[in-house]
Structure formats: C-alpha cells, structure tokens
C-alpha positions as CSV (number, residue, x, y, z in Angstrom):
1,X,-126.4,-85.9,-50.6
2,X,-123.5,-85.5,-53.2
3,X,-120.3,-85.0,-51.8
4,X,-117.0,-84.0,-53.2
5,X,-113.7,-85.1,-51.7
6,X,-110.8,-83.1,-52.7
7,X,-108.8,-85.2,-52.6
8,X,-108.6,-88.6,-52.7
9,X,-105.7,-89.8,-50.2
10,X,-105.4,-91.2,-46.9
11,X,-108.0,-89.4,-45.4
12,X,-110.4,-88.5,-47.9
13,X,-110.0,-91.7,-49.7
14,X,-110.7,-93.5,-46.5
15,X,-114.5,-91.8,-45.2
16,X,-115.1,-90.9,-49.2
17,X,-115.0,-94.4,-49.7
18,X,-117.4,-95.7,-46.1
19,X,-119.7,-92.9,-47.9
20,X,-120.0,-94.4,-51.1
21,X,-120.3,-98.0,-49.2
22,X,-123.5,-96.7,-47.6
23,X,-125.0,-95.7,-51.5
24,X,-124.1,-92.0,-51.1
25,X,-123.3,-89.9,-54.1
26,X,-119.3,-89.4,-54.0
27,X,-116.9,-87.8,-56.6
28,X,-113.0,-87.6,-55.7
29,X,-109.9,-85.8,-57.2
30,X,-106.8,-86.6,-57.7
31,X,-103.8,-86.7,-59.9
32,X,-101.0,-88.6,-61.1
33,X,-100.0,-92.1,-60.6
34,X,-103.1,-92.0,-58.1
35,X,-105.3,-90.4,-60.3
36,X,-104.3,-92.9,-63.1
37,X,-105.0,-96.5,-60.8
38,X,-108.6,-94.8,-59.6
39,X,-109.6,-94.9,-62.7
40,X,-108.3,-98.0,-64.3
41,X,-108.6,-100.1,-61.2
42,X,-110.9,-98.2,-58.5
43,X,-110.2,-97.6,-54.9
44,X,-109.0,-100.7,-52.8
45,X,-109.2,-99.9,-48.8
46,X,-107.6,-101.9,-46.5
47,X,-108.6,-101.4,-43.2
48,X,-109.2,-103.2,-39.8
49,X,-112.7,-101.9,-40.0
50,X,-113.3,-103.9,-43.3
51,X,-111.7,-104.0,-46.2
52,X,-112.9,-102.6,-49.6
53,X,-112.9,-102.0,-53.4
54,X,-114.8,-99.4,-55.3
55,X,-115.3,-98.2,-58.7
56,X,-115.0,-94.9,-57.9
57,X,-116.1,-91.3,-59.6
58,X,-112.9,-89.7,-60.1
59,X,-111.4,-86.4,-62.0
60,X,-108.4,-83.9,-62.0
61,X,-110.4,-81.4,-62.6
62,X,-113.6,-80.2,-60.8
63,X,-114.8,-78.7,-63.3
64,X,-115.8,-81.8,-65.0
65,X,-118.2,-82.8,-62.7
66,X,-121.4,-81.1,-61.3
67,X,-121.6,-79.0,-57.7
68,X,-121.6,-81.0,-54.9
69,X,-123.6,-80.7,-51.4
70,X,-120.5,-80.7,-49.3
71,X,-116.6,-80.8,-50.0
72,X,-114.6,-82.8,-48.0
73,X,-110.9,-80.9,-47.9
74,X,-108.5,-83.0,-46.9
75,X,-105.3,-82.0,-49.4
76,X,-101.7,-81.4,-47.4
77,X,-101.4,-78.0,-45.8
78,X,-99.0,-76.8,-49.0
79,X,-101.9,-77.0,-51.5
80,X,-104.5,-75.5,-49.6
81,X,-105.0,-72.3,-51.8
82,X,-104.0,-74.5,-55.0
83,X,-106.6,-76.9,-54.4
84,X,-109.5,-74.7,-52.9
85,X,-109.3,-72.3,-56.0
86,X,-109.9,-75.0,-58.1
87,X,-113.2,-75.9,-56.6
88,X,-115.0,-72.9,-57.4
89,X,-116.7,-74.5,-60.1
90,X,-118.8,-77.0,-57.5
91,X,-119.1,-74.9,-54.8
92,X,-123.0,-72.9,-54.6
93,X,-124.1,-70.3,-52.3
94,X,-125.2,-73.5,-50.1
95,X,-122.4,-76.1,-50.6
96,X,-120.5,-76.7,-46.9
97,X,-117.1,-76.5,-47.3
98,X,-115.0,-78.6,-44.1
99,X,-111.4,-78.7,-44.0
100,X,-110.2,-81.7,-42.2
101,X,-106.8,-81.0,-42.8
102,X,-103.7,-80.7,-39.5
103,X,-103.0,-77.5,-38.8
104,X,-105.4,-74.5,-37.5
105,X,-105.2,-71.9,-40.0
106,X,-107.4,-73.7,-42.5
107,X,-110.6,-72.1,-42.2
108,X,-108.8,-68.5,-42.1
109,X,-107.0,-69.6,-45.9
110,X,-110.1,-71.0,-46.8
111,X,-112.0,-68.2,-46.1
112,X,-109.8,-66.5,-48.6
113,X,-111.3,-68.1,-51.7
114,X,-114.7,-69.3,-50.1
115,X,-117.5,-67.0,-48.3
116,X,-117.3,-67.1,-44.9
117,X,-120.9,-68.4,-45.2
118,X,-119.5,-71.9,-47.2
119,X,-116.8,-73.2,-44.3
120,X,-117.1,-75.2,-41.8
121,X,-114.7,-76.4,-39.1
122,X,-113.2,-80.2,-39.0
123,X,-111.1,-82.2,-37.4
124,X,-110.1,-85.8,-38.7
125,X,-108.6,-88.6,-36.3
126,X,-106.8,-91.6,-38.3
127,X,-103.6,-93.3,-39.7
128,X,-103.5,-93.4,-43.2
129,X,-100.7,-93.7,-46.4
130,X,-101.4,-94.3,-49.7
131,X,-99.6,-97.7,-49.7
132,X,-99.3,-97.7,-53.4
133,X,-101.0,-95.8,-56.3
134,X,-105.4,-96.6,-55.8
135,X,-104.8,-98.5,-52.5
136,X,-105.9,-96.7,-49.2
137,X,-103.9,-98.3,-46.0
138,X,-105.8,-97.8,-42.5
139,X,-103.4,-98.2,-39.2
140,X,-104.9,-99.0,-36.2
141,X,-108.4,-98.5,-34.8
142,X,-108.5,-94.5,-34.9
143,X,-111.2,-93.4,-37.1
144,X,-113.3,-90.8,-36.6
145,X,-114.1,-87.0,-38.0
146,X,-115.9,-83.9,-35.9
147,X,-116.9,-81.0,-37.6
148,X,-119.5,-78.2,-36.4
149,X,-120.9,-75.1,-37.5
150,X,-118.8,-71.4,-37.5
151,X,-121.9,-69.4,-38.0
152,X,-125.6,-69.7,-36.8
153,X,-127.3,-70.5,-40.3
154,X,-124.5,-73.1,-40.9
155,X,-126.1,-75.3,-38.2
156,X,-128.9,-77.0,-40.2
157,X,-127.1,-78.0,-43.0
158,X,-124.1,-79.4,-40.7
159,X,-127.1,-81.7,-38.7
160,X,-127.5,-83.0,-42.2
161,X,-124.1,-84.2,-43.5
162,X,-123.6,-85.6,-40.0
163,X,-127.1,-87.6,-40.5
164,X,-125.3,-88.9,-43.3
165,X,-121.9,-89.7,-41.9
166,X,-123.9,-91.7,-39.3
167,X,-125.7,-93.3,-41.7
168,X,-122.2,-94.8,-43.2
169,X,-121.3,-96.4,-40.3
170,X,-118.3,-93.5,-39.8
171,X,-117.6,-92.2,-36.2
172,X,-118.9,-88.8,-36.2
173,X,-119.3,-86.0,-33.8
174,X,-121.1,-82.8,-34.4
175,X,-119.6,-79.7,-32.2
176,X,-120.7,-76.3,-30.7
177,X,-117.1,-75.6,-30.4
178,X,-115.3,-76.9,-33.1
179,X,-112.0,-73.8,-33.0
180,X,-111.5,-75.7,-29.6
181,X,-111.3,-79.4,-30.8
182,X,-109.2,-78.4,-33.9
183,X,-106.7,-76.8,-31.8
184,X,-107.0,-80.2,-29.4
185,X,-106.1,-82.3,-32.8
186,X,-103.2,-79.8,-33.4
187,X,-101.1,-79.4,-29.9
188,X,-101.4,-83.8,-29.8
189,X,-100.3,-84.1,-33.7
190,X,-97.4,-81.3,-33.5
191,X,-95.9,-83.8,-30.6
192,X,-96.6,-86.8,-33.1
193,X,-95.7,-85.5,-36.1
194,X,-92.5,-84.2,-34.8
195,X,-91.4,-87.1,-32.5
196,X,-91.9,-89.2,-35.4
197,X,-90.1,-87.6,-38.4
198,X,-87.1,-86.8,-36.4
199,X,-86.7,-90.2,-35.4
200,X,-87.8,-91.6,-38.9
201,X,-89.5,-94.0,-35.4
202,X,-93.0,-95.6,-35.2
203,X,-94.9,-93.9,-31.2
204,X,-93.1,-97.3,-30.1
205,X,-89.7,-95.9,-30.3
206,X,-91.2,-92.7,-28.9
207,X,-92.5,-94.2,-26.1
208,X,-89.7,-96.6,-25.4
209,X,-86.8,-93.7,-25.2
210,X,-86.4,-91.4,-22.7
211,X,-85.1,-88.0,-24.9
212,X,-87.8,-88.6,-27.6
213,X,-90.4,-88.8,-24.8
214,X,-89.2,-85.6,-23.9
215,X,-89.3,-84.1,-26.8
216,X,-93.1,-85.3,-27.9
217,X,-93.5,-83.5,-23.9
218,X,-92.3,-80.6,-24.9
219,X,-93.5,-80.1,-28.0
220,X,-97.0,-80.4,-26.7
221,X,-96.3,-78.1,-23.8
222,X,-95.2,-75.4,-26.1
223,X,-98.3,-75.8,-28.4
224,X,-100.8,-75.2,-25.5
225,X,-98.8,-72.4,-24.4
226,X,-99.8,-71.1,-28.0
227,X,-103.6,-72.0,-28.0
228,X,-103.4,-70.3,-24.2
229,X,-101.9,-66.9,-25.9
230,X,-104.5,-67.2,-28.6
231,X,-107.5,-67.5,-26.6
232,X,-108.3,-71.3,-26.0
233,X,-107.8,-73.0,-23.0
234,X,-107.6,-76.5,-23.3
235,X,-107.4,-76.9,-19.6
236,X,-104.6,-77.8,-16.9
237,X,-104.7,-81.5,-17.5
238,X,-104.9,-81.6,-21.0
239,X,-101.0,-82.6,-21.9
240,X,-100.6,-85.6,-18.9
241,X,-104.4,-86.8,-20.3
242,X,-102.8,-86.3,-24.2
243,X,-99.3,-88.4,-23.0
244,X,-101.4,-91.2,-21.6
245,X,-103.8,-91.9,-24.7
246,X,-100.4,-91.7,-26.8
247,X,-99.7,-95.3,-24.3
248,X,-103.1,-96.4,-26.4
249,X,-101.6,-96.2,-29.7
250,X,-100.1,-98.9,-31.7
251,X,-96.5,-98.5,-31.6
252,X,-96.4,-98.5,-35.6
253,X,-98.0,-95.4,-35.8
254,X,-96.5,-92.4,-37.4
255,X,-97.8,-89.4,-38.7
256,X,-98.4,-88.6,-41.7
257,X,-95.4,-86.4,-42.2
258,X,-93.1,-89.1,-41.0
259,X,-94.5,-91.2,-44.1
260,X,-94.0,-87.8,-46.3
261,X,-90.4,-87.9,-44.9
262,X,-89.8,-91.7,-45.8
263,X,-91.4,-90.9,-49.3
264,X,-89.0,-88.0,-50.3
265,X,-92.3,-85.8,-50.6
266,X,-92.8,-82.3,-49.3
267,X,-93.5,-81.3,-45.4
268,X,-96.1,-79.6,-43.9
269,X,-93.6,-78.9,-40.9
270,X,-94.4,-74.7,-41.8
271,X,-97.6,-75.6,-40.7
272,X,-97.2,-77.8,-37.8
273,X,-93.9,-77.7,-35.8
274,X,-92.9,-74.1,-38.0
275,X,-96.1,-73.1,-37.1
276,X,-96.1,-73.2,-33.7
277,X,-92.4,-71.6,-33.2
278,X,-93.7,-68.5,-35.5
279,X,-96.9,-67.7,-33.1
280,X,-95.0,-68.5,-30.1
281,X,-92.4,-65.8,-31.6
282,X,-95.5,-63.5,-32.3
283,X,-97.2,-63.9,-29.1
284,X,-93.6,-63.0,-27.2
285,X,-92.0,-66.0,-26.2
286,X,-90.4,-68.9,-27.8
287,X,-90.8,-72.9,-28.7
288,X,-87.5,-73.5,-28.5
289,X,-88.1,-77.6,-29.3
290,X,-90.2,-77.0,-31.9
291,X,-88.1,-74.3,-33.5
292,X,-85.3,-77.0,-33.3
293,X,-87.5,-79.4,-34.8
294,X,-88.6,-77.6,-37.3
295,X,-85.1,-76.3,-38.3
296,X,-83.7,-80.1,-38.3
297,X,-86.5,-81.2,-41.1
298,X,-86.7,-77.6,-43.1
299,X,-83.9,-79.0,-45.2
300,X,-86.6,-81.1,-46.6
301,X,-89.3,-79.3,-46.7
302,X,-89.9,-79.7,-50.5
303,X,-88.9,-83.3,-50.9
C-alpha cells in the first residue's frame, strides 16, 4: 500500500515513519527548513518507542510524485484547504483520505475539495514537536491513531490500511463511530491545549495549581455542553474519567499549540478554544472560559 503523508511533522512524521520501518511504500511533504534537512539528512525519530533514522521520499509538491493508496492529513488546522487542494494530483476515485488533525470540522472542509466518497474520519493520540529541522521528538508513551469509515462502501478499504497500520507495529483502532471519538479527542485537547498555552506550563503545572485546574475543568465542561447541543453524547461521566487520565500524563506534556506559542508560529486557537465559544454562541449559550481563553492568545494568532 503506498501512502502519502501530508505532511511531514510531529504527527505525520512520527506513524509515516513506523510505516516505512515495516517496508511500506511512504512519500511525505513538506517545506522549508524541514523540507531542506529531509532531504539532505532524512528523518531522525526519537522516541521512547525506539528511536529511528530514515532516508525518506520527500517533496513540496505532490504533484511530483505518483497517487497514493491513502493520505495521511495531518497539516495544522490553518492550512487545511491550502494543503488539501494541493493534493488533487494523488488523490483517485479510490484513494482514502483521513484527517488526523485537532479540531472537528475537518471532514466537513475536507469534503469541500475531496468527494465525500474519498474521506475518512481520524483521530490521532501523541506528543510531538519538531525538535529541530528533520528530527521528530516523541513525549511520553501516547501513541496511537483510530480512524473508521463515514460511508458503507468506505468500510473495506479502511479494514485494509488498518491491516497495514497493525502490521507496523502502530496502535490502531478501527471505529463504527468515529464523529463520536473525534469529538472525545476534541473536548480533552481544548482543556489541554488551552491550560497549557495560557500558562506557557507543562500538565504538571496544570495539575499542581488550583485556578489552572479549574480552568482545564471548565473548558472541558463547556466543550461537552457543545458536542451535547450538536448531537453526541459522550455520556455523564466523561469529564471526571477525562480529569483522572490527565493524572496519567507526564507532567512535561503540552500541546501542540503551547509549543506553537513558544515558537512564535501561528495558532490554531479559531479552531480549538475559538471554536468552541463560536458554536456555543450558535447553539444559544456561552463558553465563557474558553471565549476568555481564546481572547487572551488571539493576539497571537499568526505568530
């Protein structure tokens, strides 16, 4: 199975790379500094899972190489149309097409350049950074995908790229309900994401104060209020279950944003925190903590 990973950085360069371990057919994208140390020096992983370093397929433009089986989308939430529209080139009548991306509008902007037909649901579970240009850092022990099937005839091909997930040694689930697990991934990663760029804090600060403890609460609770407005219920007990597997994590974590923050890059708050005060606001009643939130980092939203 050949498989394109658009593109390569935390997350795609982390399974893109256990898929090419296991002798499967991988091409990644990127750009820039990254772009440049891919192909001089390859991919170096370091990970408590095993470290590695590839040689490694690589182009800026997709249009260079030849379609793929399934796309791996894992770009930040800003370039989503960007990226997608570049992809056209790769992408048949039968390539899958899974976002594993934060955020739960994905498929519904994906569908906007893509058949319905090509995309897939995904959710990815991991700590990543680029640590410096070609090198992949992995935090902690999280490291998993799910991803599952939107429409009936998607099914068979999904059985297959999860066959070959397995096969790499990667922690994969395949899910009959995957709208429900990506909107589990987004109420947790709101709290994290949030908590953690405010407080320019690893979860160990998080944990260890009383206010910021509060606030990852909160921001949670207003997220499932959303994902109850719009039709998923992710059950009574999901926020106490979600506050004790955050005791599980190491206390370096961050999010992803947090690192973003650190890096002077741009934000996906719109998408996150932003995200969930505007369809709170649409479904009739506010987030107040994540409109605060959100308001507090919009300054830098672009870098």
């Amino acid at each position: 199975m050949r498989v394109g990973v658009m593109a390569a950085g935390g997350v795609g360069g982390y399974f893109g790379a256990r898929l090419q371990q296991a002798g499967h057919d991988v091409v990644f994208f990127a750009r820039g500094r990254h772009l440049e140390a891919l192909r001089k020096d390859g991919l170096t992983l370091k990970s408590t899972h095993g470290d590695a370093k590839l040689e490694v397929q690589v182009f800026k433009d997709p249009s260079e190489t030849a379609p793929v089986d399934v796309v791996m989308f894992a770009v930040k939430l800003w370039d989503t149309e960007g990226a997608a529209a570049q992809l056209k080139s790769i992408v048949s009548p039968k390539t899958l097409v899974i976002p594993f991306q934060n955020g739960v509008e994905s498929v519904d902007r994906l569908r906007q350049i893509f058949p319905k037909e090509n995309v897939l649901g995904g959710s990815a579970y991991i700590a990543t950074r680029i640590a410096a240009p070609g090198v992949i850092e992995h935090i902690g022990q999280m490291a998993s995908i799910e991803f599952g099937p939107l429409l009936p005839q998607q099914r068979q091909a999904a059985e297959a790229f999860h066959a070959v997930c397995k096969d790499a040694g990667i922690n994969v689930k395949l899910s009959d309900d995957i709208n429900r697990v990506i909107w589990q991934k987004f109420v947790f990663l709101v709290a994290v994401s949030s908590a953690t760029a405010v407080a320019r804090s690893g979860l160990g600060v998080v944990r260890a104060d009383p206010d910021l403890r509060w606030l990852f609460e909160q921001c949670m609770r207003e997220s499932w209020r959303v994902a109850k407005a719009r039709g998923v219920d992710l059950g009574e007990d999901f926020v106490p279950q979600r506050l004790a597997f955050m005791e599980t994590l190491p206390a370096e974590m961050k999010a992803s944003m947090a690192h973003d923050l650190e890096n002077g890059g741009r934000l996906e708050a719109p998408w996150l925190c932003g995200a969930v005060a505007r369809m709170a606001a649409e479904a009739g009643f506010e987030a107040p903590v994540n409109r605060a939130v959100y308001a507090a980092l919009k300054p830098f939203i672009n870098g």
